[in-house]
N, C-alpha and C positions, 0 to 999 in steps of 0.2 A: 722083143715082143711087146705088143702095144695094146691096149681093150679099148675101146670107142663105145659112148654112149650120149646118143644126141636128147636133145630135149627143144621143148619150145615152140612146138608146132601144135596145128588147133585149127578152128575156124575164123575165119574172118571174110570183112568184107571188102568188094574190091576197091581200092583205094586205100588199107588199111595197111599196117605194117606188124613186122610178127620178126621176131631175134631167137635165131635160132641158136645154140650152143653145143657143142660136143665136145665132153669131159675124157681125158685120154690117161688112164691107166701108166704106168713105167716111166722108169728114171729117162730115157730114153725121148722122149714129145719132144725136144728142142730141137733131134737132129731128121727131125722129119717134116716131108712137106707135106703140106693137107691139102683135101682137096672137098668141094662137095661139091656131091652128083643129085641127081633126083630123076623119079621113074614113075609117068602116067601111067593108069591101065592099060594094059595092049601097047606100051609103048616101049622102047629097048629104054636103059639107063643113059641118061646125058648128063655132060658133063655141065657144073655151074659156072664152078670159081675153085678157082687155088688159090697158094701162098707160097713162099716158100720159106724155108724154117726159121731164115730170120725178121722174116716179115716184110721185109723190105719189098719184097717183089710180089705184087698181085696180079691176076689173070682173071677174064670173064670171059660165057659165053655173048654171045651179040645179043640173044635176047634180054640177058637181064642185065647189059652196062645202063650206067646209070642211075639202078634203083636198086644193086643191091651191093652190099659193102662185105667184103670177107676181112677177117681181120684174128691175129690170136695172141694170146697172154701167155707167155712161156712159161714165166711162175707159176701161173694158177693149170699149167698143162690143160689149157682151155682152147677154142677155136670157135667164133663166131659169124656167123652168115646174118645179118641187117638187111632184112626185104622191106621195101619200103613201096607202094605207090601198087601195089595186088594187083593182078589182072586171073581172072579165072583159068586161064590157061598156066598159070602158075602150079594150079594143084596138082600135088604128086607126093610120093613118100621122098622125104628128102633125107640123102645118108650122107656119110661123112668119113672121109678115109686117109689114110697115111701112105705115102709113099717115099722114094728116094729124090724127086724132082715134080715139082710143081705143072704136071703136065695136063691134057685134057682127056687122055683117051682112060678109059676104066681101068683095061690090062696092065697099065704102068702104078696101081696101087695093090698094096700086098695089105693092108689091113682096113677093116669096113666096121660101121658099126650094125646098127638092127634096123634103124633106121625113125622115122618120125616123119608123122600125116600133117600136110597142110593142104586144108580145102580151104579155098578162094569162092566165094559166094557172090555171083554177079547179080 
């Protein structure tokens, strides 16, 4: 079992960059892959960015290649999302979840946190 708790979300403006972090609970955080997801109003969850557990291997979606970096710290059972270059269509609660493979679809993670607000201000 795993807890998730992200941080680092807030306002900014577009053009602006914002590091997002989620702190992971249990001896356990190395043999799992992360993922974040984020969810507009009225809008289903989609999928960001993965990793997988040993970090080697990263994933985006199309919207955010290029501006945004996933990356994690196994010692510190840490996981971080690097947004960089904001567009207001970016704002959403962005969550952060643990799975057994680094994939894109929701259903394939068994642990999520609470989530964190970033509004993008054009």
């Amino acid at each position: 079992q795993v807890q998730l708790v992200e941080s680092g979300g807030g306002l900014v403006q577009a053009g602006g960059s914002l590091r997002l972090s989620c702190a992971a609970s249990g001896r356990t955080f190395s043999s799992y892959a992360m993922g974040w997801f984020r969810q507009a109003p009225g809008k289903e969850r989609e999928f960001v960015a993965a990793i997988s557990w040993s970090g080697i291997n990263s994933y985006y979606a199309g919207s955010v290649k290029g501006r945004f970096t996933i990356s994690r710290d196994n010692a510190e059972n840490t996981v971080y999302l690097q947004m960089n270059s904001l567009k207001a269509e970016d704002t959403a609660v962005y969550y952060c979840a643990a799975g057994t493979r680094p994939i894109t679809l929701v259903r394939g993670y068994d642990h999520w946190g609470q989530g964190t607000q970033v509004t993008v201000s054009s």
